[in-house]
Structure formats: C-alpha cells, structure tokens
C-alpha positions in Angstrom: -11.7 0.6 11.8 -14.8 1.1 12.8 -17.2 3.3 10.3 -17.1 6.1 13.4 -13.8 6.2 13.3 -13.1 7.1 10.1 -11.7 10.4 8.9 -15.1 13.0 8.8 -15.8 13.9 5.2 -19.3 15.5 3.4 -18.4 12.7 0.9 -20.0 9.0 0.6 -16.4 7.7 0.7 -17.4 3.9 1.2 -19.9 4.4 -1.7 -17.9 6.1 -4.2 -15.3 3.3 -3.9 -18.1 0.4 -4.0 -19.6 1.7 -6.9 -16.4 2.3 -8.8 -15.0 -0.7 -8.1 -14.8 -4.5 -8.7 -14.6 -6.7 -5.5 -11.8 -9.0 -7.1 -8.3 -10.5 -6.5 -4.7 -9.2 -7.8 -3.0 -11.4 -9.6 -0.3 -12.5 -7.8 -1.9 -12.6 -4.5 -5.4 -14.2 -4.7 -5.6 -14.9 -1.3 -6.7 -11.0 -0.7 -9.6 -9.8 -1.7 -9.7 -5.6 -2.8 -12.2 -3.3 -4.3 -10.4 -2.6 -7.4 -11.0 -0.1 -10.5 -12.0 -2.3 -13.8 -11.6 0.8 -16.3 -8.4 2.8 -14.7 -9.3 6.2 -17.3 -13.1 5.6 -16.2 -12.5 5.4 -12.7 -10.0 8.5 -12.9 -12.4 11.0 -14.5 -14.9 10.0 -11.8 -12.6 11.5 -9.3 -11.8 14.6 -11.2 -14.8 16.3 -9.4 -14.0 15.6 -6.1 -10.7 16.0 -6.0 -11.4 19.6 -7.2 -13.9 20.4 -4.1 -11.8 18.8 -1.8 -8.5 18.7 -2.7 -7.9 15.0 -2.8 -4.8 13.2 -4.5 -6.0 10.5 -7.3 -7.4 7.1 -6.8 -4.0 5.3 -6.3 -6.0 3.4 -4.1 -8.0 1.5 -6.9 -5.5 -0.5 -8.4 -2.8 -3.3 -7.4 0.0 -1.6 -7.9 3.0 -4.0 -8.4 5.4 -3.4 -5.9 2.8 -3.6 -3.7 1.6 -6.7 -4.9 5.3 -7.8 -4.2 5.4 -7.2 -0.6 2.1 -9.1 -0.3 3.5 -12.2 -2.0 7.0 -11.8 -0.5 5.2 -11.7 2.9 2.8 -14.7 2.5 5.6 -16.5 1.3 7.5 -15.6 4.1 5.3 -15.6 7.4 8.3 -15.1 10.2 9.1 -11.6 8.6 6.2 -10.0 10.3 4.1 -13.2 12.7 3.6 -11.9 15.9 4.8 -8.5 15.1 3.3 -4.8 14.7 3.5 -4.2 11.1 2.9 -0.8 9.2 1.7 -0.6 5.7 3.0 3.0 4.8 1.4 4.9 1.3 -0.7 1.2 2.2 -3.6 2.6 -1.0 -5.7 -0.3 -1.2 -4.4 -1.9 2.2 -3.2 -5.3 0.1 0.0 -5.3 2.0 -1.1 -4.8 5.3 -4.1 -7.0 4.6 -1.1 -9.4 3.7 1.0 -9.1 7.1 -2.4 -9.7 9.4 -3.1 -12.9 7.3 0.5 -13.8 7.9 0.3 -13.5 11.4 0.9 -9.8 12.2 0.0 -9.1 15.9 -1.1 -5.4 14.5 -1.5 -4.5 11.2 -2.0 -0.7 10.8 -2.2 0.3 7.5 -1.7 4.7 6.4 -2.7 6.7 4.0 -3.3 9.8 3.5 -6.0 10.0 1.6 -9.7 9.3 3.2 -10.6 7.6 -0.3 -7.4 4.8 0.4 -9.1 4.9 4.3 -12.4 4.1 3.5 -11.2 1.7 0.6 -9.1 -0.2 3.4 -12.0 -0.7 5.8 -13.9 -2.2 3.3 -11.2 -4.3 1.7 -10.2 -5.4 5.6 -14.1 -6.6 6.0 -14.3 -8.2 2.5 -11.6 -10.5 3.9 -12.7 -10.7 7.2 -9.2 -9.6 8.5 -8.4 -7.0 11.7 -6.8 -3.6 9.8 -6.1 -0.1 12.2 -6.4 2.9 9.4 -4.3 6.0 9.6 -4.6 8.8 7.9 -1.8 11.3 9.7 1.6 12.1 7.9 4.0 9.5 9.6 7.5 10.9 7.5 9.5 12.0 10.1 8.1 10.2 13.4 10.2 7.6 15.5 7.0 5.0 14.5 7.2 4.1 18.3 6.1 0.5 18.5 6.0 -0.3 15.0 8.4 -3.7 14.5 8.3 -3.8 11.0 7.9 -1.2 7.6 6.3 -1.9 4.3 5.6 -0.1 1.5 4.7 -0.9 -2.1 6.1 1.6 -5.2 6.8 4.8 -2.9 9.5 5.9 -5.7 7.9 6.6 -8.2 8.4 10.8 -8.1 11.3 12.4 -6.9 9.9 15.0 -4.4 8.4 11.2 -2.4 11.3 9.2 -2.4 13.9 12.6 -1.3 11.1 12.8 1.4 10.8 9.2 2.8 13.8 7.3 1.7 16.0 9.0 4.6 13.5 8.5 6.8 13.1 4.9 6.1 17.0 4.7 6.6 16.9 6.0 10.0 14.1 3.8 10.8 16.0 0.3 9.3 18.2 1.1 12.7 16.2 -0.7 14.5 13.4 -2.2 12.6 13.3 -4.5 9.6 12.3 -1.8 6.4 11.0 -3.7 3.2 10.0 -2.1 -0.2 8.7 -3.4 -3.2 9.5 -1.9 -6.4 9.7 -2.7 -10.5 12.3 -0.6 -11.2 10.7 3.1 -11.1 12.8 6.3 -11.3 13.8 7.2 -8.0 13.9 3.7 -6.3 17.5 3.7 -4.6 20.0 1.0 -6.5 22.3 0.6 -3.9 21.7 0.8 0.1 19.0 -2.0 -0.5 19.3 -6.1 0.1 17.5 -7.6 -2.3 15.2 -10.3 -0.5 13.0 -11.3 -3.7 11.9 -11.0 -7.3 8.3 -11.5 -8.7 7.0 -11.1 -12.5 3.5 -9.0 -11.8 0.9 -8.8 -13.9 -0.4 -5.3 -15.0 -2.7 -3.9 -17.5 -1.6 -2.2 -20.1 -3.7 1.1 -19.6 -1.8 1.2 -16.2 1.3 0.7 -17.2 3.3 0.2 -20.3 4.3 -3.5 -20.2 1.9 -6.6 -19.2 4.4 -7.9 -16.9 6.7 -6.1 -14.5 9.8 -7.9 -13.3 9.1 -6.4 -9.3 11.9 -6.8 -6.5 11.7 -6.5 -2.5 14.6 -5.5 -0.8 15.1 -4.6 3.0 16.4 -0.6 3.4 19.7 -0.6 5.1 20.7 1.7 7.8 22.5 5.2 6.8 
C-alpha cells in the first residue's frame, strides 16, 4: 500500500508508530520483521490522547500477540496451505500473519484492520521486510470475501461480543475456503467445531500477559 492510499487521517500515523516502537522480531517467527511496542503500559498511555479525539481502539497493533504468532509459524512451516493462493489476514494488527503467507508464497496477501494505526503499522512492517501487503481497513464480518482462497486470523476470541460476531461468519466461510485460527486458549475460542492442525509454546512478556509462555494451537474452522 502505497502512502496515498492509505486511510486519510489529521494524524502522523506512520510516525506515531515509528517512534513508539522497536523495529524487532517475535519470538517465534524471526524471519518477520514488525515495529513492535518495547514498554506495553508506555506505549498504551501514549495512545490515550488520540484515541480520545479520534475515537480509535488501542494499540493491539504493537505487540505479537500469540495466536497470531502461531499462524505465522504454522504457515512458514507449512507453505502449500496458502502458495499460490489469495490469503486474508483478518483483525491482521501488526500484519505478522499476512506478512507470513506472502513469504510463503501467497499470490495476494491482503491484510484488514480496522484501525488506521494497525494500517499504517502494516505498511511499514510490509516495507521493513521488503514483502508485497494490500491494507484494508473496511469491516469485512458478513461479506462473501469474493476471491479470497484462504482465512487467517490470530486471537479474535478474546471478548465475547467478537467471537458471537465473527465465529458464524467464519463457519459460513470454511464452506468453501480453508479458515485457520490461532489461539492460546482465551475465553470465547470455540472448543469443538475446530480441527486442530498445530500447537506452539509462545513466548510472551509478562506485562502482556500473565504467563511467559503460552501453549498456542491452530485449528482450521469447520463448516456449520
């Protein structure tokens, strides 16, 4: 995505993120480099402000969440599950797991957010690597994702008004498309309707979350 494509905003998106953030790896997928928060409370009260005047959700988009980090792996590990196809990052935040499917050999990665901080942060991830990303920022829940051959998303379950909201929606979409989450075990992720297709131990910080490792599985969504 070019920089004149990007969502129109009075803010200096690309340089709140590059000066809030660490150009670094995740742990369990250093082949992707992301602009990452180094102090997560820091980082957070930065974005207080602005997402007072504009209305903006928080800075998800700063941090390597780990079932996102599990896609990634599970699809670097495992090429043919999106090589040659058009692959959606959906809630995609940083863009790791889309970043993930075009270094894998996605024929189109898009990745979609809602949030113009998550788009800009993408675009700049996607040129730190030197990889091709299309950015969205429209509300997908709902659509038929016409040409879109495969869905990914990284911890979408972690609040129940989300995965009431997408979790059918990815169900009618698995009809006819290959649907893969990446979870550690959060409230709402579904326990049955799933095939489990990996499992990872992640590395978090504590100030993110309350263990230093987080036993993360992928699955594929089953059709309803």
């Amino acid at each position: 995505m070019t920089p004149s494509s990007r969502p129109g905003s009075d803010l200096d998106l690309d340089g709140f993120v590059r000066r809030n953030t660490l150009l670094t790896t995740p742990p369990l997928v250093p082949e992707i480099r992301l602009h990452l928060a180094t102090e997560v409370t820091e980082l957070w009260h930065a974005t207080e402000d602005a997402l007072e005047r504009n209305n903006l959700p928080p800075p998800y988009w700063a941090f390597a969440w780990p079932g996102g980090q599990a896609v990634a792996r599970y699809v670097l590990d495992h090429p043919e599950s999106v090589a040659g196809r058009v692959v959606l990052d959906f809630a995609a935040g940083s863009g790791l797991v889309a970043l993930a499917a075009a270094r894998a050999g996605a024929s189109r990665a898009i990745a979609c957010d809602i949030d113009r901080f998550a788009a800009s942060a993408m675009a700049l991830n996607a040129a730190a690597n030197g990889l091709p990303l299309e950015v969205r920022t429209d509300d997908l829940v709902g659509s038929a994702a016409d040409g879109i051959d495969t869905v990914l998303a990284g911890d979408v379950c972690y609040e129940r008004p989300m995965a009431d909201r997408i979790l059918p929606w990815f169900r009618s979409l698995a009809r006819n498309r290959l649907v893969v989450i990446g979870d550690p075990g959060r409230a709402y992720v579904p326990r049955d309707g799933i095939e489990r297709l990996a499992e990872y131990d992640v590395p978090t910080p504590l100030e993110l979350e309350d263990r230093e490792i987080w036993r993360t599985f992928v699955a594929r969504i089953l059709p309803a």
